[in-house]
VOGU-3710 file (C-alpha; in Angstrom, 3 decimals, decimal comma):
1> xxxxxxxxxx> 94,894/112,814/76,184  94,745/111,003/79,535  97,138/108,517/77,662  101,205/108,083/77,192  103,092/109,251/74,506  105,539/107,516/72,962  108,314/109,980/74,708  106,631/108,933/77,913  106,489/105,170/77,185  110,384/105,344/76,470
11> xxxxxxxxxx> 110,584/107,318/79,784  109,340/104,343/81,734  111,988/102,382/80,647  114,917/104,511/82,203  115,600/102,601/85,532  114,308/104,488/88,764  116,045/104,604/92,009  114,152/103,197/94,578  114,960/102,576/98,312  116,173/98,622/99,324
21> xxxxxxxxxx> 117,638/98,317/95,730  121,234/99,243/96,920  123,158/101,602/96,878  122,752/104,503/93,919  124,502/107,904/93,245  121,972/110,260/91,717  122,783/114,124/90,184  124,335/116,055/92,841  125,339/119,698/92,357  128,054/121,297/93,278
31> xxxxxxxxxx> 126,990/124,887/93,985  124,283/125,390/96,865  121,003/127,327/95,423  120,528/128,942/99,351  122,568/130,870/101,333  122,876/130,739/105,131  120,397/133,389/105,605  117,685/132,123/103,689  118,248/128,042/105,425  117,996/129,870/108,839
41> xxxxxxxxxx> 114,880/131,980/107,670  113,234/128,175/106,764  114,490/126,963/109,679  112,856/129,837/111,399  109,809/130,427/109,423  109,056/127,224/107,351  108,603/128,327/104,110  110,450/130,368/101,512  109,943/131,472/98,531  112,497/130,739/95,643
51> xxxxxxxxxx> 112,709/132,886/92,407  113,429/131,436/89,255  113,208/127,988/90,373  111,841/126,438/87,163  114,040/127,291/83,938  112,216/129,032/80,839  111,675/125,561/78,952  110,702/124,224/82,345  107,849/127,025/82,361  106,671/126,661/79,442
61> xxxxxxxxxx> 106,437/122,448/78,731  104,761/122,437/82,109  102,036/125,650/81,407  101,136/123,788/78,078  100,488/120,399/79,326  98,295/121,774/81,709  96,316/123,835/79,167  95,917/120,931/77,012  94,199/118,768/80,281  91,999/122,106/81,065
71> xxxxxxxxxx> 91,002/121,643/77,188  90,460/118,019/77,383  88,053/118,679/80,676  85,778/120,658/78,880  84,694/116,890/77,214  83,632/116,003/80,968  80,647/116,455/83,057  81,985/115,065/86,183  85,786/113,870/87,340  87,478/111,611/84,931
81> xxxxxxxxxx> 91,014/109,552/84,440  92,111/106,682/86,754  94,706/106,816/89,488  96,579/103,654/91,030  93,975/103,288/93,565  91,113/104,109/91,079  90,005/107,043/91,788  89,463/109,939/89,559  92,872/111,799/88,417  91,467/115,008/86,983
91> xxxxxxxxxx> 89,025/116,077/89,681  86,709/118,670/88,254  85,190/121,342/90,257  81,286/121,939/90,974  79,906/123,707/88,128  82,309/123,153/85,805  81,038/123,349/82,190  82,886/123,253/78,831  82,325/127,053/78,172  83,558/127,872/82,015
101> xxxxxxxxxx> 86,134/124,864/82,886  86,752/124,494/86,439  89,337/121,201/86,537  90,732/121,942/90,040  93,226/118,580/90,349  95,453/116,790/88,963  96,785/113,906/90,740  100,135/112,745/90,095  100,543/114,280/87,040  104,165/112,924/86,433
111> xxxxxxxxxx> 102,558/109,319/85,438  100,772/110,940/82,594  103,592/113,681/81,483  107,372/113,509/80,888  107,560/117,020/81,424  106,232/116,679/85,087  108,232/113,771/85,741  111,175/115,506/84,548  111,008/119,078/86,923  110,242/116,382/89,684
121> xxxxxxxxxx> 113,251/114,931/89,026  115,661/117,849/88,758  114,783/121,888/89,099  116,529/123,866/91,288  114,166/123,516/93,868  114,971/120,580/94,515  118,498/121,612/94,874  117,751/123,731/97,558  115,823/120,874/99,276  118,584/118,933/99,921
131> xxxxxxxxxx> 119,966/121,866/101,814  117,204/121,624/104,137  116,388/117,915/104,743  119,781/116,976/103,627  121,868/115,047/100,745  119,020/112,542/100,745  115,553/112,945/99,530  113,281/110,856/97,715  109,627/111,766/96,146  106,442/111,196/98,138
141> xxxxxxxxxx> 103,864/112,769/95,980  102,998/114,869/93,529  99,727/117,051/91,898  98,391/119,859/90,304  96,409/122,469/91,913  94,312/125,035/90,393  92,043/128,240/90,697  90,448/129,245/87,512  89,274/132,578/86,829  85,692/131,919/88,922
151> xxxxxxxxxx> 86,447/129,186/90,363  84,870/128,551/93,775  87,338/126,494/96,122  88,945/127,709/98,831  91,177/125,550/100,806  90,947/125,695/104,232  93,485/125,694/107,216  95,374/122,336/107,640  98,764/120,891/108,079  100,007/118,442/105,292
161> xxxxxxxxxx> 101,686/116,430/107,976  98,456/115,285/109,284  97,326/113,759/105,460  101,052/111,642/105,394  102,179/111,127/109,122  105,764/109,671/108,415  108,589/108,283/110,909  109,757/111,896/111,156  109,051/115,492/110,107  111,585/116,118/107,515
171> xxxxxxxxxx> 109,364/117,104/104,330  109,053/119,998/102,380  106,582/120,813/99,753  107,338/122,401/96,823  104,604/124,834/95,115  105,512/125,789/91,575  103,582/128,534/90,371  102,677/128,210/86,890  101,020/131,603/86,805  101,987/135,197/88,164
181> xxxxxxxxxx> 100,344/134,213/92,080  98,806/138,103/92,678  97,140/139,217/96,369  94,067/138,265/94,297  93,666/135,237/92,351  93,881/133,087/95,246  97,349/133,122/96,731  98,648/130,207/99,327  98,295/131,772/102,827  100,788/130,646/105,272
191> xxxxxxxxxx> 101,282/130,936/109,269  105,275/131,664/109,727  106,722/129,726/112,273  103,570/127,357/112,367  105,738/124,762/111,816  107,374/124,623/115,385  103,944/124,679/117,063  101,398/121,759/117,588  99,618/119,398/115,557  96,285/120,426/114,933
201> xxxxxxxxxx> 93,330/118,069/115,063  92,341/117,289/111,187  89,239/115,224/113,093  86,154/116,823/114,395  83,065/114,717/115,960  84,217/111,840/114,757  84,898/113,181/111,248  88,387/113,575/109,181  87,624/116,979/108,043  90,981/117,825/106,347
211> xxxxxxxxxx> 91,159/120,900/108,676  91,592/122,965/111,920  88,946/123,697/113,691  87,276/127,036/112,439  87,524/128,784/116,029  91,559/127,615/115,514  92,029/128,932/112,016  90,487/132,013/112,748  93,142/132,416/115,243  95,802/131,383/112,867
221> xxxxxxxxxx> 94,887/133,267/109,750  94,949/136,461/111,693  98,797/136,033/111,687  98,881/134,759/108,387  100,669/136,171/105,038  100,459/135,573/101,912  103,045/134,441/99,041  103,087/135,675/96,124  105,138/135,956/92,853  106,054/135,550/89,322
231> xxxxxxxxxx> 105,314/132,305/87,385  108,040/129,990/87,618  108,843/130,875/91,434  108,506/128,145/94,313  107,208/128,516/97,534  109,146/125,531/99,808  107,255/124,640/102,965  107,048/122,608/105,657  105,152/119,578/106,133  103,744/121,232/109,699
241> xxxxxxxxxx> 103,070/124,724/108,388  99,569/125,954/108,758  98,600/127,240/105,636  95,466/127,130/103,403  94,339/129,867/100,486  90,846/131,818/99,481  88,871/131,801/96,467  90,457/133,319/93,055  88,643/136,636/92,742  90,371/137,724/89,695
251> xxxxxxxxxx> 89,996/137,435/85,806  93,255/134,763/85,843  94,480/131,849/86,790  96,646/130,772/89,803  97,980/127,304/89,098  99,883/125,446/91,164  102,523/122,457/90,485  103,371/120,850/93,588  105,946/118,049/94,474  106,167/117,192/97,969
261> xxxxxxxxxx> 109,935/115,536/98,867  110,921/113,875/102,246  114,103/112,793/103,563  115,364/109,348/102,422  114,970/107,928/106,318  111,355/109,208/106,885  109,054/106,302/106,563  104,971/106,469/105,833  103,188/105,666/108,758  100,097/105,929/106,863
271> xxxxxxxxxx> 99,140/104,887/102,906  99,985/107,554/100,139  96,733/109,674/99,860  98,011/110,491/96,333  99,576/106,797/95,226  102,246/107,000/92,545  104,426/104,055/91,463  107,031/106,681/91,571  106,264/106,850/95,074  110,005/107,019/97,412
281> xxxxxxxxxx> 111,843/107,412/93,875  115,196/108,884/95,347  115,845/111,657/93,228  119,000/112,909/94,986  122,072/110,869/97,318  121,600/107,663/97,922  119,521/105,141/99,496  120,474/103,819/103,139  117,868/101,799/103,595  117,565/103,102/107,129
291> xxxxxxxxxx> 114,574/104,685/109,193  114,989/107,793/111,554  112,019/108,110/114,256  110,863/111,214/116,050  108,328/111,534/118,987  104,718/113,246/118,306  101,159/112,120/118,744  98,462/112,598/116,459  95,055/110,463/114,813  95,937/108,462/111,304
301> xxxxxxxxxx> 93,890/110,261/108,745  91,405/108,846/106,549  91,934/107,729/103,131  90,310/110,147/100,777  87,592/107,959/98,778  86,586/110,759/95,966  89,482/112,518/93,511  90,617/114,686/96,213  90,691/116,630/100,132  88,377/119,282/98,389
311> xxxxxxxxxx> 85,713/116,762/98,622  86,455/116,618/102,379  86,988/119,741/103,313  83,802/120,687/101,420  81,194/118,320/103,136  82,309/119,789/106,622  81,322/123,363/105,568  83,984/125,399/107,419  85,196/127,688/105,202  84,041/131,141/106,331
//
């Protein structure tokens, strides 16, 4: 059900920390989840990928909320739920059908699930963010992404950055992957050291397209590579890093959960395309209340006005 239960409802009522409301310890570990190597290797590359960063329980709560939404979207025709800004929050793909459910989106899944709201509060991902963007780091958004067996989407090139331009640069995405990701079913593709290059143009003849230009990409995917695991691994990538994925060409699914944290002193230049009232939660340190500002140049985006970017990408017909 697109509604709360009971466990959620009491969930609500356990206070949030929030930036301007003072000052507020939140959990802190004591043993680092990286090593040296594999900071520097981020630093270096702009993603890595983290084994076992979801616990068993974790897996499992999260893989069976899910399959009860895919269930529930075989009852729709077209996208369905409500988000803050209205908007659809289950965004169903063309051709979906209840035999051959395609429900590709999920946005911000953690107002309509204790168990998402929970691994966005504490995994040990998110342990080994704040060893990249420091003892600080509140939540910016969060979503589901998914590639049914048949399902058509393919996401193509762009920089996250360039959907939620903030004061600085210091955000990292986390990609949970639900499933075993294979070479196959649609794996995230990823441009190493993308990250310390330029900001690509999302806008084309006027046009927020939600991606490079195709003579770009090209370019770009030819020194591409592509992550894959076992469910319950986390890719962690930059906000900057070119990366996009192909269609799933294989019999199972490649589900994605993905949180996307920023430093407690980067500030949204531009509105939330994916608004949450959970929206600069700080889920670890403190908040300082204070803003830290970095030079770059680049085109506000446009607020998305269907359930989600693969209704932008897809009217600009660039995939290859």
């Amino acid at each position: 059900s697109t509604g709360k239960s009971k466990s959620e409802l009491r969930r609500d009522l356990v206070s949030r920390r929030r930036p301007g409301a003072g000052i507020l310890t939140s959990m802190v570990r004591e043993k680092s989840v990286l090593d040296n190597e594999q900071v520097a290797s981020y630093a270096e590359r702009g993603y890595l990928l983290l084994e076992n960063a979801l616990t068993d329980a974790q897996l499992i709560a999260l893989r069976a909320r899910f399959e009860d939404w895919v269930n529930e979207s075989r009852q729709f025709s077209e996208s369905y739920g409500q988000t803050l800004d209205g908007r659809a929050r289950f965004d169903l793909e063309p051709g979906h059908t209840p035999d051959h459910p395609a429900l590709r989106r999920v946005s911000s899944p953690i107002e309509v699930s204790d168990a998402y709201l929970e691994v966005m509060r504490d995994s040990r991902a998110l342990d080994a963010v704040t060893q990249l963007l420091g003892p600080n780091v509140k939540l910016n958004n969060t979503k589901v992404n998914s590639k049914l067996p048949g399902a058509a989407t393919a996401v193509q090139y762009h920089q996250d950055f360039l959907f939620e331009p903030h004061s600085n640069q210091d955000l990292v995405a986390v990609l949970f992957f639900l499933d075993e990701v294979t070479e196959r079913n649609g794996p995230l593709e990823l441009v190493p050291g993308s990250h310390r290059g330029p900001l690509y143009d999302h806008w084309h003849e006027g046009r927020f397209t939600g991606a490079i230009a195709p003579d770009v990409a090209v370019s770009l995917r030819a020194r591409s590579i592509r992550c894959i695991g076992s469910a319950g691994s986390a890719c962690l990538m930059h906000t900057r890093l070119v990366h996009g994925s192909r269609v799933n060409e294989s019999k199972s699914a490649r589900t994605f959960y993905i949180v996307t944290y920023s430093a407690e002193d980067a500030h949204p230049l531009a509105k939330n395309h994916i608004p949450s009232r959970y929206e600069g939660e700080v889920v670890r340190g403190v908040a300082t209340n204070r803003v830290r500002s970095v030079p770059f140049e680049m085109l506000i985006p446009e607020y998305p006005q269907e359930a989600s970017f693969f209704s932008q990408q897809a009217k600009t017909a660039l995939v290859d």
